[in-house]
C-alpha positions as CSV (number, residue, x, y, z in Angstrom):
1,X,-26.7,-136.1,104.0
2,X,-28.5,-136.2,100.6
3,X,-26.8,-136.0,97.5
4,X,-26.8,-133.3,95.2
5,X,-29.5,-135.5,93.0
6,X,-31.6,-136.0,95.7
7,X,-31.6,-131.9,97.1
8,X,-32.6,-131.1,93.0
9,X,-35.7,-133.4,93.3
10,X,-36.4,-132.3,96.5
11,X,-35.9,-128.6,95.5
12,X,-38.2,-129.3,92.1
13,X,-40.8,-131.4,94.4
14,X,-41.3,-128.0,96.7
15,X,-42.9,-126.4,93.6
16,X,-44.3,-128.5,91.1
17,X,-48.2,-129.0,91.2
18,X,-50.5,-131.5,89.0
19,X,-51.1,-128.0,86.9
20,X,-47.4,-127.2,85.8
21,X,-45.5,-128.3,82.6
22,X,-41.9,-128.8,83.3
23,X,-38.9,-130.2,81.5
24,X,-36.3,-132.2,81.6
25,X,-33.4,-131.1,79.3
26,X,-31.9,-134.3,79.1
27,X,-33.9,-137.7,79.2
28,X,-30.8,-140.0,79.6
29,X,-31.9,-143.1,81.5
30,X,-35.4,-141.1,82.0
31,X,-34.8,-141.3,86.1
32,X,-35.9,-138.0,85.7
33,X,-38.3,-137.9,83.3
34,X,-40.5,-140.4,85.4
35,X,-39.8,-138.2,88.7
36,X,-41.2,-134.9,87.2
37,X,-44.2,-137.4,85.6
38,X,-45.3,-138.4,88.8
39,X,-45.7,-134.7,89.5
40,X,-46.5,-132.8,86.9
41,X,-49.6,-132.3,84.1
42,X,-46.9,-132.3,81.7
43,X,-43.4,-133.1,80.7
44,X,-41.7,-132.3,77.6
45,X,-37.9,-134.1,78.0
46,X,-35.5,-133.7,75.6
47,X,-32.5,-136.4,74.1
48,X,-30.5,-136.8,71.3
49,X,-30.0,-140.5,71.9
50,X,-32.6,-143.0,70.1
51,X,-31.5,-145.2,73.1
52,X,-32.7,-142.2,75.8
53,X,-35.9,-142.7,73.9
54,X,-36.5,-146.2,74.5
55,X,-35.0,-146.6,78.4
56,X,-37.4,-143.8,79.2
57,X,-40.3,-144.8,77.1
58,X,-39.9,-148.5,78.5
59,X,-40.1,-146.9,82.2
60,X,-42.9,-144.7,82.0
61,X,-44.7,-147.4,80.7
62,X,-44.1,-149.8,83.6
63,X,-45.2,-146.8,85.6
64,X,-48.1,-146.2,83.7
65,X,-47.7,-142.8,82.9
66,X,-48.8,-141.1,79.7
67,X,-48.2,-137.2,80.3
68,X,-44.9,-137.1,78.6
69,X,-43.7,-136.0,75.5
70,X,-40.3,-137.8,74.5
71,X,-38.8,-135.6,71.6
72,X,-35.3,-136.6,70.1
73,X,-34.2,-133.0,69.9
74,X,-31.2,-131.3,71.8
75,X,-32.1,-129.4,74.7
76,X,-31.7,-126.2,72.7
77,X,-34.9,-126.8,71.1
78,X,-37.1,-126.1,74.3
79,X,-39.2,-123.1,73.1
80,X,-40.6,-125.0,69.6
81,X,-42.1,-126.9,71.8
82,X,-43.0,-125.3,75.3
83,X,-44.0,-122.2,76.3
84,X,-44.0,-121.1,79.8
85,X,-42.4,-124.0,82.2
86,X,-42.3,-124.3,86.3
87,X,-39.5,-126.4,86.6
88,X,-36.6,-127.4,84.4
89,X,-33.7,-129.8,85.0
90,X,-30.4,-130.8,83.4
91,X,-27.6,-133.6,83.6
92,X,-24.8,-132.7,82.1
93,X,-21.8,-134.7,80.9
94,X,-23.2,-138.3,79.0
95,X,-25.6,-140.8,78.8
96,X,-24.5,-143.8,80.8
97,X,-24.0,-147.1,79.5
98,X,-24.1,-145.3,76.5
99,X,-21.1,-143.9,74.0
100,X,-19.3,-141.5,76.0
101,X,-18.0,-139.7,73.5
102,X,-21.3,-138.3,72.6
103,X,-21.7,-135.5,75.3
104,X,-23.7,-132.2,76.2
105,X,-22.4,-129.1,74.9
106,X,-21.4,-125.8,76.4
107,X,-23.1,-123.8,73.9
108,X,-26.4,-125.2,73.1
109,X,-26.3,-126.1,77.3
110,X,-25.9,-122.4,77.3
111,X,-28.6,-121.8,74.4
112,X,-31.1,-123.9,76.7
113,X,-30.6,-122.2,79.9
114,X,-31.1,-119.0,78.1
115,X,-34.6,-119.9,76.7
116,X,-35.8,-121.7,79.8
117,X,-34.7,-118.7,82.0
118,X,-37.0,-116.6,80.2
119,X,-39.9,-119.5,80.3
120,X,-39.6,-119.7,83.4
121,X,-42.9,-118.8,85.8
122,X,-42.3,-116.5,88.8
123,X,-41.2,-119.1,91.5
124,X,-39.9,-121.4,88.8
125,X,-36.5,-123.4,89.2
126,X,-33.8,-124.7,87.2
127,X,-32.0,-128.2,88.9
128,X,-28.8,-128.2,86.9
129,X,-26.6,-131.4,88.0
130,X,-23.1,-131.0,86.4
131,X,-20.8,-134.2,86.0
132,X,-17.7,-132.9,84.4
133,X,-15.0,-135.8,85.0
134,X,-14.6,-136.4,81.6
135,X,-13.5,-134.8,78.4
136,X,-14.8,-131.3,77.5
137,X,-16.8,-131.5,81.2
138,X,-14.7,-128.5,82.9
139,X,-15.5,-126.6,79.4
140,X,-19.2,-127.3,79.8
141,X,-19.3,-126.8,83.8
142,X,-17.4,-123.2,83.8
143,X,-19.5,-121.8,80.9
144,X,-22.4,-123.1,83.1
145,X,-21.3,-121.0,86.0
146,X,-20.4,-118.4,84.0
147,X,-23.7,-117.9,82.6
148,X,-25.6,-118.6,85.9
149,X,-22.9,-116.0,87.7
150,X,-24.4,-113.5,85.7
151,X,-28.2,-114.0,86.2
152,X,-29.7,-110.4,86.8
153,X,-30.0,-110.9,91.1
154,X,-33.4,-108.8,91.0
155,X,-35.1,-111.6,88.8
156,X,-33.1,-114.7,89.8
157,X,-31.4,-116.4,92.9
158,X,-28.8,-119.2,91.5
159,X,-27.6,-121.3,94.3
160,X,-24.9,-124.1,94.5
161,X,-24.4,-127.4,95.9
162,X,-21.5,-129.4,96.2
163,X,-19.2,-131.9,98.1
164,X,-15.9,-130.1,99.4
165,X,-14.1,-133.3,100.5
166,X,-14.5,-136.0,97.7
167,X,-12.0,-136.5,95.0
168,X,-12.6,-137.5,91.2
169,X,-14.7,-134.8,89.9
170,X,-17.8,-135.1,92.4
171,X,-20.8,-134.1,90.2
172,X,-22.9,-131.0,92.0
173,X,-26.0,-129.0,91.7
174,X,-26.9,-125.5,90.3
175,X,-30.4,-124.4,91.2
176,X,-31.9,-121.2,89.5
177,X,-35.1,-119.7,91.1
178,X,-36.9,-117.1,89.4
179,X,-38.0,-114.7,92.0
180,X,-41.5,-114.2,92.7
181,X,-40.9,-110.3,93.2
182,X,-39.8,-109.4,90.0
183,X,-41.4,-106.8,88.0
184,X,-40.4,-105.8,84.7
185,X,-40.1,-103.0,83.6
């Protein structure tokens, strides 16, 4: 079975194109950064961590790829730098190898999901991956599901994925699609 990682670049990888701009919330080690680069025209990823900035600046240069703008911004700041987006995706909880004190936060998580949700493309998706073993994490991951709980159902499907046998907190995925149907108004 995959892991929850591996179904939200799978589920991203179904619908990004060489013509979309997508995001990734939060740059951490840049795993994901460099995945949505291989993909996409553009990637606008977002940390607050200088070190975030180097790790992932170091590996898309061994990868050789230039379509990526690293901004040391909190995710929160998404829309003064993008407009509309295909594909979006979060890890939540810390930076590894990296102070653990310093974590994401419920609110501008929440602030974030808000503004993507509405820069989101018809057949867009969200990948949220939610590691909450540690302090604050269960505050962070139930405002999370509160918020995606109460995504209108006639613009957007929110899905979840997650390991029902495995002890210690196992991290798991929230995917937000926005439906192609929607009309507004």
């Amino acid at each position: 079975m995959k892991k929850p990682l591996e179904l939200a670049h799978d589920f991203l990888a179904e619908i990004i194109s060489k013509e979309d701009i997508v995001v990734d919330a939060t740059m951490g080690n840049g795993y994901d950064t460099l995945f949505l680069a291989r993909l996409a025209k553009q990637v606008y990823a977002f940390d607050i961590q200088e070190q975030a900035l180097e790790k992932t600046s170091l590996r898309l240069q061994e990868a050789g790829l230039a379509n990526v703008k690293l901004l040391l911004q909190g995710h929160e700041t998404v829309d003064q730098f993008v407009g509309e987006v295909k594909a979006a995706i979060f890890n939540l909880g810390y930076l590894p190898s990296a102070d653990k004190n310093i974590i994401t936060k419920p609110q501008t998580t929440i602030e974030a999901l808000e503004k993507l949700c509405r820069m989101l493309i018809k057949g867009g998706r969200i990948a949220i991956m939610i590691y909450y073993g540690h302090e604050g994490g269960d505050i962070e991951r139930d405002a999370v599901m509160d918020f995606v709980s109460q995504l209108p159902q006639q613009e957007y499907t929110a899905t979840i994925y997650r390991t029902l046998n495995q002890i210690n907190n196992p991290p798991f995925l929230v995917m937000i699609e926005k439906l192609e149907r929607y009309r507004h108004g």
